[in-house]
C-alpha angles and dihedrals in degrees: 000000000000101000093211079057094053084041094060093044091051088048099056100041081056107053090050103046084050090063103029090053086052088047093048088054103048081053095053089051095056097039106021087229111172086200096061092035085057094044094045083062097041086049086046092043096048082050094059093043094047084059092041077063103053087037080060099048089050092055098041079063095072132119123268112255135204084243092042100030092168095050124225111285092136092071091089085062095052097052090047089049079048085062104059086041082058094033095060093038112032090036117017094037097042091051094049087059103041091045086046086051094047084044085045100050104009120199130181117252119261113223102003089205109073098062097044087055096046091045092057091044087046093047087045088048095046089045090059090043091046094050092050088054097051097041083050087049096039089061085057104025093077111185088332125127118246087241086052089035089062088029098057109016105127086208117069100200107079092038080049099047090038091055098047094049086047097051088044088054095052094031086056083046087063101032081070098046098054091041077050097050094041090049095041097044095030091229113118088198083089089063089054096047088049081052096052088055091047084056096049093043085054089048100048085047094055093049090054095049087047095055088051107048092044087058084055098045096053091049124273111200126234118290116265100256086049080053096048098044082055094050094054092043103051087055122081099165094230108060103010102038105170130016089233090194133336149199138212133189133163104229079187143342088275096032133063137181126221132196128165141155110235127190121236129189109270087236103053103112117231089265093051090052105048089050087056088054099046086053095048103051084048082055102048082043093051093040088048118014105199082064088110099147115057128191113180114176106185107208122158112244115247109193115245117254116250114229 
């Protein structure tokens, strides 16, 4: 993923959820709405969480040290794992109390108004958030579908962006129908209840997210195209005839470390050798170019014996 791409989505998420969590609270002010007070801290929440993601990227852009060799490039896994982490408890859990509390001592809506109007900015001003997300995510996704494209992206900004803007959408979805109900039946237990679902749809979001970024934190290897790719490229035919075994791990979603055991002929001679090494790390780079870090161990390939 293009960082400038995860950037522009983050931006603009950002930019959105800023104005529609001061909008939603204006609205809860006016109408003591649980719903819009739970989606004003979801909104709040999504805001931290988008800068928590570009405070992640910044640092992830520092120098290798002697005490960190491989850089940092996981940090942009730790502050989106962060992010789940915001994102259950800020959001999901805040809004299960505040909609059991509305269920528990209902009151009507003042000024109806006011949370209807915010909820269709808010929808206009998600769309537009969302849609930049997903343009951003079609240029990388390829022919995958969106489930594989947040399963498997490497990079967590845009699956993370992309799931917040979903869960907003359908979180704003609710957030009306629950304002509707409680305006159209007079009972104000139905915006609770529209809060309460707010609440589970965080949560299952966050768990998501959660299950993701830990995947990525404990060192995913590289896809299988970007495998294969390597595998075709470390072997010439002539010096390197065979990849004998072979590791992956993503150092970071841009950079990715390689190491493998190839076999070479018993008679090259050490010069021959480390020229067929040379040659074949400029080829895996070449073939896939976040293979920064190279470990080629030559070895000559003994059959295995057949029992």
């Amino acid at each position: 993923m293009s960082a400038s791409g995860g950037t522009k989505a983050i931006v603009a998420a950002l930019a959105a959820n800023l104005a529609i969590a001061v909008a939603k609270f204006v609205a809860f002010i006016f109408s003591g709405s649980s719903s819009m007070l739970a989606e004003s801290v979801h909104s709040l929440a999504d805001s931290g969480n988008q800068g928590l993601l570009l405070v992640g990227g910044k640092r992830a852009q520092r120098e290798a040290t002697p005490q960190h060799p491989f850089g940092y490039g996981r940090e942009r896994y730790i502050y989106a794992f962060l992010v789940s982490i915001v994102l259950f408890t800020v959001g999901g859990m805040f809004a299960l109390y505040e909609g059991y509390e509305k269920i528990k001592h209902p009151h009507e809506l003042d000024h109806w108004y006011w949370p209807v109007g915010v909820l269709v900015f808010a929808i206009i001003a998600e769309v537009f958030s969302f849609r930049t997300a997903v343009k951003e995510s079609n240029e990388i996704r390829g022919d995958q579908s969106w489930t594989q494209f947040v399963r498997h992206a490497k990079a967590p900004e845009l699956p993370v962006v992309l799931l917040e803007d979903l869960g907003a959408l359908v979180g704003l979805i609710l957030a009306l129908g629950g304002v509707g109900m409680a305006l159209a039946t007079g009972d104000g237990v139905w915006d609770g209840i529209g809060t309460l679902c707010i609440g589970v749809l965080l949560i299952l979001i966050a768990i998501v997210l959660a299950a993701e970024t830990k995947s990525l934190l404990l060192g995913e290897a590289a896809g299988a195209d970007a495998v294969e790719r390597i595998n075709r490229a470390l072997v010439d035919g002539e010096t390197v005839t065979r990849v004998i075994h072979m590791r992956t791990l993503h150092l970071g979603p841009e950079e990715l470390l390689v190491a493998a055991k190839v076999a070479v002929e018993h008679d090259d001679t050490a010069q021959e050798i480390a020229t067929a090494i040379d040659a074949a790390e400029a080829r895996v780079r070449e073939a896939v170019p976040i293979a920064r870090v190279i470990y080629l161990e030559p070895d000559i390939y003994r059959t295995p014996a057949v029992s």
